[in-house]
N, C-alpha and C positions, 0 to 999 in steps of 0.2 A: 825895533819893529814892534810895533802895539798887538795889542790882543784881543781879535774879535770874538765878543760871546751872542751867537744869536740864538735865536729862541723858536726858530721855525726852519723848516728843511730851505736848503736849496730849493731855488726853482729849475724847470727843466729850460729853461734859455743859461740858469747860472752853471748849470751843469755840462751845457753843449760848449759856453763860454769855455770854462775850464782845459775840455779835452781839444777844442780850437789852438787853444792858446798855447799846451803843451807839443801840440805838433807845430806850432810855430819857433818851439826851441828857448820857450821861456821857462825859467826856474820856477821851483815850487812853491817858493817863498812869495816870487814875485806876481805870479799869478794868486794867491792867497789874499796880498794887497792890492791887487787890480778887484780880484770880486768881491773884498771888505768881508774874506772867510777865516777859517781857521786853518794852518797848514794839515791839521790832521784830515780837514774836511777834504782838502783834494788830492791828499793821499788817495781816502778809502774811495772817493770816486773813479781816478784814475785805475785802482784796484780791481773795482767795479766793473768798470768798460773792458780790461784785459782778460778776466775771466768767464762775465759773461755775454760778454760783445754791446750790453747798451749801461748806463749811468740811471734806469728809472728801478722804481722801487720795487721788491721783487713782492708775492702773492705774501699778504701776511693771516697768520690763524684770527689773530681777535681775541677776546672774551669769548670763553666757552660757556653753550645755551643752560640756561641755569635749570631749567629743568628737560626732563625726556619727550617720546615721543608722547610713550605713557601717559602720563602726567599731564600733558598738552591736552589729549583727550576727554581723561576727567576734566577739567577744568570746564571744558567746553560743553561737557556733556550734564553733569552738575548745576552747571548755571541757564541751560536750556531748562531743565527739568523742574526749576525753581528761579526765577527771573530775580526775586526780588532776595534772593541769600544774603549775603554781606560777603564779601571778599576775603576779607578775614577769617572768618570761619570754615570758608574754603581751603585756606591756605593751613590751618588749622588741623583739617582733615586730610592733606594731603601728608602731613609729618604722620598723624596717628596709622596711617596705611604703610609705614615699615617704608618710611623714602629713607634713601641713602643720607643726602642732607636734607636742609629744612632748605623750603622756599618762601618766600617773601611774600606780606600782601602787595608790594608794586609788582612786583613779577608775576601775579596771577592777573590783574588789572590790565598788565600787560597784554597777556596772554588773552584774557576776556578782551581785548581790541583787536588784536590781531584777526579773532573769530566773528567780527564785525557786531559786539555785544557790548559798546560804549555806555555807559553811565547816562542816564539821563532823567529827568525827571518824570513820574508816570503821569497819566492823565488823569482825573476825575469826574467817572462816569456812573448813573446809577448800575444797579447789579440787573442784569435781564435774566431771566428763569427763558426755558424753552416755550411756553404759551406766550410769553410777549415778545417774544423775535418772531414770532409766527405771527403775530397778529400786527406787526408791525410790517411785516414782511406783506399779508394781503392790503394793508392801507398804501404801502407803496404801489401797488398790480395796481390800483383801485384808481391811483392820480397819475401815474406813469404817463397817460396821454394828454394832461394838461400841459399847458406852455405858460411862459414866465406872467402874460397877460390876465389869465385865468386866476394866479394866485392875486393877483393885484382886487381884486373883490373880494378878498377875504378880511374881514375883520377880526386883525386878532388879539387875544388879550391872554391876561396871565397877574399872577402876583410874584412879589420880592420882597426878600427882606436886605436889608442897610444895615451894618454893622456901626456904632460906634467906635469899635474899634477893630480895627480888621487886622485880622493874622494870614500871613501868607507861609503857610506850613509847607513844603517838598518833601516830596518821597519819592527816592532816585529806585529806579528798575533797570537789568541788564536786557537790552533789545536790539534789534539790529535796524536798517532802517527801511521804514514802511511797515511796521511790527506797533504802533501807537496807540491803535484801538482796536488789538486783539485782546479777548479776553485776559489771558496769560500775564499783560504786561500793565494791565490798566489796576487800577487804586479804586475799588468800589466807594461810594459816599452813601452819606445818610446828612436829612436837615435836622439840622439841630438848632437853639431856641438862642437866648443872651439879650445884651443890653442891644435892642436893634429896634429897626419900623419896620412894618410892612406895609405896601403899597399898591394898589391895583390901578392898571392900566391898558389901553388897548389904541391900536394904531391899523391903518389901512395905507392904501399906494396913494391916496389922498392928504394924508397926515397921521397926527396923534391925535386921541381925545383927552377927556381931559385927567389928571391925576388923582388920586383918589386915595389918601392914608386912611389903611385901616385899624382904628382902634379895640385894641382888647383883642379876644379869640374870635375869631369869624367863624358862624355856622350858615347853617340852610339859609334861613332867614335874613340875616346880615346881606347874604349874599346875594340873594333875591333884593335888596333892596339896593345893592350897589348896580346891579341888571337896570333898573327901574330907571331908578334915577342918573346912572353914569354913560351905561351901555347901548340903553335904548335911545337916548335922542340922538346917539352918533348913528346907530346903525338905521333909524328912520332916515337922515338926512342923506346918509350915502344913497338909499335907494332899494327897492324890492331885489334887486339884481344879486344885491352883499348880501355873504353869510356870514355867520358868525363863531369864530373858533375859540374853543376851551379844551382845558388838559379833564382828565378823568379824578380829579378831585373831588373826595366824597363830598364836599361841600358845593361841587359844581354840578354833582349827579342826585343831589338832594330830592324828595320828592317837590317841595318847594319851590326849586331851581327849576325842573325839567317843568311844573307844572305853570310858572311864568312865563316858560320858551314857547311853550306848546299857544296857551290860552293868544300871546300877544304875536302867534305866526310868526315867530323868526325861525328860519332855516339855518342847522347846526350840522358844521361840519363833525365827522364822527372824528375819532380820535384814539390813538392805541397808548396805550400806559408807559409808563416811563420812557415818555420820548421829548424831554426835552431839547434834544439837536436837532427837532423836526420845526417849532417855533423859533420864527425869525427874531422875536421882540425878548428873547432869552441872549441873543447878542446884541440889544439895545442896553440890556441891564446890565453884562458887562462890561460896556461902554463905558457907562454911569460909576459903576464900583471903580473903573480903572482910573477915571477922569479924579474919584475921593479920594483914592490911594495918593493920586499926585498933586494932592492940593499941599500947599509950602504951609498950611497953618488946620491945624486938624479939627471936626468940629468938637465943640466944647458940650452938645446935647444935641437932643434925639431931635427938637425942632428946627435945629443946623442943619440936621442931616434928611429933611424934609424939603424945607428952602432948598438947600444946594439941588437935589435930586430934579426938582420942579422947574428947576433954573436950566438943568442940562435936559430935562423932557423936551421940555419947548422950544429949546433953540435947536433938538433936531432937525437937520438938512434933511427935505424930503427927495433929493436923490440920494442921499445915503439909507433911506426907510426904503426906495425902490429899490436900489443894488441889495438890499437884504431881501426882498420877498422876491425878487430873481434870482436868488438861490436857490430857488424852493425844485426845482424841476431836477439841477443839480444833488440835492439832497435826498430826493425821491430814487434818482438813480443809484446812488452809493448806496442807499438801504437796500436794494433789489442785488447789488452787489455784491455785498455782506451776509445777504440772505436773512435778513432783518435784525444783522446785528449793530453796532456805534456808527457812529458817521465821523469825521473831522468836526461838524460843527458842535 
């Protein structure tokens, strides 16, 4: 008689099989070879069934929780109070507090999911002080009754810079979800300079105009003539009806700048500070960045990365330029929401 070694329990048809077969008056042996088991196996089942009436497996303990309730708590409470801790360090401080054994950094990681506080990468937003969530918050009241059509006459424009070479850094935050652009969770930025271009540009629900690299440091003056010459013959041709929008760039608030807007009658939409999630054409740019990142051959100089940029301006789709400035009414709402704090965009 051969010797079956398996590697997985009985099923419960092989186990009903068995206790079938036994009141049918078959040997133990030979029921072992009918279900291709081990004679011990239909011992302990038929064992099974006589003392406690069924053949299935009975309640088992497991692995016991590796840490307390305790322990559960801090964890959870720890990483609320500091989003971006490290886990390790948690688990670190959970030994120095006099624990029985040590716990794991996977078991706090654990633990930090269970509490619905998954790992994920933070966002990067500028930092708002309490005067610009306020003043962001009455520029929302202010447009709150516009519709998607309203924003479509707005002219707007903005600069960027192009990296040569671009780094895609993360910084992972513990959050829960719908937790992405609270304060708490989010990754303050600051601009910083490198081997790049800068660019100026401005677009309407009509189209883009035209692209404009700026060389060297841009002040008052530079900028006032990028107006003149770039700005003004788009926003003459759309019509007296378009405004025209700019961020609060001391360069855009120049006495120079404001005294060009004024002199040549263009009406300027106001504007609240560090809001770039409020500018539609700040998710053209990274369109653009996203499109460079995935180009299969990298550029080799700064005039590369001019050409490419110019190449992907203009072949924007003007319903994809409209599905962005019809977000605007949406955007205006979540800031009223927030109470003039981050938006998603």
């Amino acid at each position: 008689m051969g010797k079956y070694h398996r590697k997985t329990e009985l099923t419960s048809e092989e186990r009903g099989e068995i206790i079938g077969l036994r009141k049918a008056g078959w040997t133990i042996r030979k029921i072992a070879a009918e279900v291709k088991c081990s004679v011990g196996a239909v011992c302990k089942n038929l064992a099974k069934k006589d003392e406690f009436g069924t053949t299935a497996n009975r309640p088992r303990s497991g692995r016991p929780r590796a840490t307390t309730p305790s322990q559960d708590k801090y964890i959870r409470v720890t990483t609320l109070m500091d989003r971006f801790r490290p886990s390790h360090e948690i688990a670190k401080n959970i030994i120095k507090r006099n624990s029985i054994k040590p716990v794991c950094v996977q078991t706090v990681r654990n633990r930090q999911v269970e509490a619905g506080l998954g790992g994920r990468v933070a966002r990067n937003k500028p930092k708002l002080t309490k005067k610009q969530r306020r003043a962001r918050l009455l520029w929302a009241r202010k447009y709150q009754s516009w519709k998607a059509e309203d924003f479509e006459k707005v002219l707007w424009s903005d600069e960027s810079p192009f990296n040569l070479f671009v780094k895609n850094g993360k910084v992972w935050v513990r959050r829960r979800e719908g937790e992405e652009y609270q304060l708490c969770c989010m990754q303050p930025t600051v601009k910083f300079g490198g081997g790049h271009i800068n660019v100026w540009g401005c677009f309407s629900g009509q189209g883009v105009g035209s692209l404009y690299q700026i060389n060297g440091i841009m002040n008052g003056p530079m900028y006032r003539e990028i107006l003149k010459n770039h700005m003004a013959p788009v926003l003459r041709r759309l019509g007296s009806d378009f405004i025209f929008q700019q961020d609060n760039d001391p360069k855009h608030t120049s006495k120079v700048a404001k005294k060009y807007l004024s002199n040549a009658n263009f009406t300027v939409m106001d504007w609240p500070s560090q809001s770039p999630d409020l500018n539609p054409i700040e998710n053209i740019w990274s369109h653009i960045k996203q499109r460079l990142r995935k180009r299969s051959t990298g550029p080799r100089s700064l005039s590369d990365i001019f050409e490419f940029v110019k190449h992907e301006w203009e072949a924007l789709d003007k319903d994809y330029l409209l599905t962005l400035i019809h977000s605007m009414p949406r955007r205006v709402e979540l800031v009223i929401k927030s109470k003039g704090g981050h938006t998603k965009y």
